[in-house]
Residue, then its C-alpha position, 0 to 999 in steps of 0.5 A: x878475486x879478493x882472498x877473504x879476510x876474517x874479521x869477527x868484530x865486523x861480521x855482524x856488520x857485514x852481514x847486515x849489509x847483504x840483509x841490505x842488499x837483498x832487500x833492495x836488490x828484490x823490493x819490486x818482488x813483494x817478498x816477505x820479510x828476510x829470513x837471516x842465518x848466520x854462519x859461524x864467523x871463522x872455520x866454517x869451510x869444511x874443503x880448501x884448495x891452495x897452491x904450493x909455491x915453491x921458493x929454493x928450498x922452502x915451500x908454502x900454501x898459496x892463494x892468488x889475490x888478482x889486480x882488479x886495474x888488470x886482471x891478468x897481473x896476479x899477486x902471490x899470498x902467502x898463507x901459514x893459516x887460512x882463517x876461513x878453513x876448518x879448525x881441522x884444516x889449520x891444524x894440517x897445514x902445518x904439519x903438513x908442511x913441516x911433512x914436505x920440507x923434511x921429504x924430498x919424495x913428497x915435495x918435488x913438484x908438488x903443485x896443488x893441495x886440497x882439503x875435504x874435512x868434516x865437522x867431526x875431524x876426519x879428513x882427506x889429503x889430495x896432493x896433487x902433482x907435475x910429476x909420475x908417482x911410483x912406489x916410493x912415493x906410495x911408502x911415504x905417502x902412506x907414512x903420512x897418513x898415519x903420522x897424522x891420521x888423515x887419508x891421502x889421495x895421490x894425482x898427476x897426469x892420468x894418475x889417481x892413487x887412492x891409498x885409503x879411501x876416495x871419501x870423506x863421511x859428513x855428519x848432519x844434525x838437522x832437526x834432531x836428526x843425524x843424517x850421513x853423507x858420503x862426500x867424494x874428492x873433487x865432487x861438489x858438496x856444500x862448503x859450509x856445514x854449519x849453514x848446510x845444517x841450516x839450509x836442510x832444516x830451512x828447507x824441511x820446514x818449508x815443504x813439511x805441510x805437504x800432503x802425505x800422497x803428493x812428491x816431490x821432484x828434484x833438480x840438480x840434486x848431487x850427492x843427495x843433500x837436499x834428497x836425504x833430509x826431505x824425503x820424509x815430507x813427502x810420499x816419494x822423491x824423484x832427484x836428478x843429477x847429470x854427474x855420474x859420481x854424484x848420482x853414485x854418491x846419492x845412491x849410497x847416501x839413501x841407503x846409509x840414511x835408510x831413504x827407501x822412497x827416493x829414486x835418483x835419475x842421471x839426467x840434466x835438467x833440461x832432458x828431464x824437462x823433455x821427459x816430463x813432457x813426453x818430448x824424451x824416451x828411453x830406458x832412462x826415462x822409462x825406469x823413472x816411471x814418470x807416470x806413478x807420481x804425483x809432482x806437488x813440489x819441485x825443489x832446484x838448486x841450479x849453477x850461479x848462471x840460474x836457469x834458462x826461460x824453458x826450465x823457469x816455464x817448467x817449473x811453473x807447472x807445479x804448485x810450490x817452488x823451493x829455489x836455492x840460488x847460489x846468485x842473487x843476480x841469476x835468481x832476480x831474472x827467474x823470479x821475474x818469470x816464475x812470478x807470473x804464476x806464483x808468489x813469494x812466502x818465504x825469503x832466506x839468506x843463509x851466509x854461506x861465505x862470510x867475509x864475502x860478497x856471496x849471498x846463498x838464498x832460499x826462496x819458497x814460491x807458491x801458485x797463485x789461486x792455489 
């Protein structure tokens, strides 16, 4: 892997060659023109992992750039800064380093630090460890976090201290809105909070004429993302989640958003599909009460390996298709099913990852003859 660098007098440039790519990569779809939303072309990822690579006495933050000739030859980067974090990531990373070297009790064999900011500067720590913590390393650690107004999260083998908390809380503006997200240490969340915002308004315009009476049902919805900002299109929401930490952290995303028409299902998209038609009981299924809605609308934002040809044949069944797709690859081998039932009306790349190869679309699909 390429570690990204960023350079902004190229950014336009670059991002024209993925508008490019998609184009061409969807031609023989028949897709409407591509919508195009651009990030901001540095700070933009809001959680950053780097490896500590120990050298005698000094220390440092470290990615691995691999030998694309052989793959198993990794070369060591050294990194002070890291362009692609957020502005408050770079602020830590020297301090946070400067916090080491000074402390033998927070540096020996330390191995891992990970990052979780948000857009308005609060942050979470994770320092992870080969190595048991006891209570010296608390005392410092808890030092830490007041010297620089960050949460610390402490981790080695069957260890997690949480000294403050095990969450960070993202503040979305969408639409005139502000929408509070619970985002929990090592759980997924949407890297890129400023195209995140761009995603969530992307996705309320395209499902904001719906009628009043019909829901929308939802796969793979994590902490709520997707859940919190739509919920108000629609008469009720049913999302599914099969993270057990997700689906608490959507939970407690409903309530801090005052959603009172969502429910939030544990289950994989592929039980619920059996749900749906019958194929699965329980009492998991039974508290869904599949039977009091009424599906006009199925938005999905699989994994990068797409979704298997069942789930694709699911998903016909509904009248409008909102699809996220992280992999254009993926997503050209399910639109070549789906499209025996629906067409195309929107197209987005929204650019989730400058500097990169990575497209994140939205596609909006309706039935045909509908």
């Amino acid at each position: 892997m390429a570690i990204p660098v960023v350079e902004p007098e190229r950014y336009a440039e670059l991002l024209a060659a993925k508008r490019d790519y998609l184009e061409s990569t969807f031609a023989s779809f028949d897709a409407p023109e591509l919508e195009v939303f651009e990030s901001p072309p540095g700070y933009y990822r809001q959680r950053c992992e780097f490896r500590i690579w120990h050298e005698e006495d000094d220390l440092f933050y470290a990615m691995f750039e691999v030998d694309p000739d052989n793959p198993k030859n990794k070369r060591v980067i050294r990194l002070d800064q890291y362009a692609v974090a957020s502005e408050r990531i770079n602020q830590l990373m020297p301090q946070l380093r400067n916090a080491f070297l000074k402390s033998d009790e927070l540096r020996r064999r330390l191995f891992q630090v990970e990052f979780l900011t948000t857009l308005s500067g609060e942050a979470l720590v994770t320092l992870i460890y080969h190595r048991p913590l006891g209570d010296e390393w608390e005392q410092e650690a808890r030092a830490l976090e007041t010297e620089l107004n960050i949460m610390v999260i402490g981790r080695s083998r069957k260890q997690r201290i949480v000294l403050t908390r095990d969450h960070v809380w993202e503040r979305l503006e969408v639409d005139g809105r502000t929408l509070h997200y619970q985002q929990v240490e090592n759980s997924f969340t949407q890297p890129n909070a400023h195209i995140c915002q761009k995603m969530l308004s992307w996705a309320r315009e395209v499902t904001a004429r719906q009628e009043i009476n019909k829901d929308l049902v939802e796969l793979y919805c994590g902490n709520g993302n997707f859940t919190i900002a739509l919920a108000e299109n629609f008469r009720r929401v049913l999302a599914t989640e099969i993270s057990r930490i997700s689906v608490a952290s959507a939970n407690v995303n409903l309530e801090a958003n005052g959603v009172t028409n969502a429910q939030i299902g544990r289950m994989s998209a592929e039980e619920f599909s059996l749900a749906l038609k019958g194929e699965k009981a329980g009492r998991r299924v039974a508290e869904m009460a599949l039977d009091d809605y009424d599906f006009s609308t199925v938005l999905v934002d699989p994994p990068r390996s797409g979704l298997d040809e069942q789930s694709c044949e699911q998903l016909s069944e509904y009248a409008q298709i909102v699809y996220i797709s992280c992999n254009p690859a993926t997503l050209a081998e399910n639109l070549s099913i789906l499209m025996k039932t629906h067409w195309i009306e929107r197209f987005a790349l929204f650019d989730q990852f400058p500097f990169t190869d990575h497209c994140e679309c939205g596609v909006l699909l309706k039935r045909r003859g509908a």
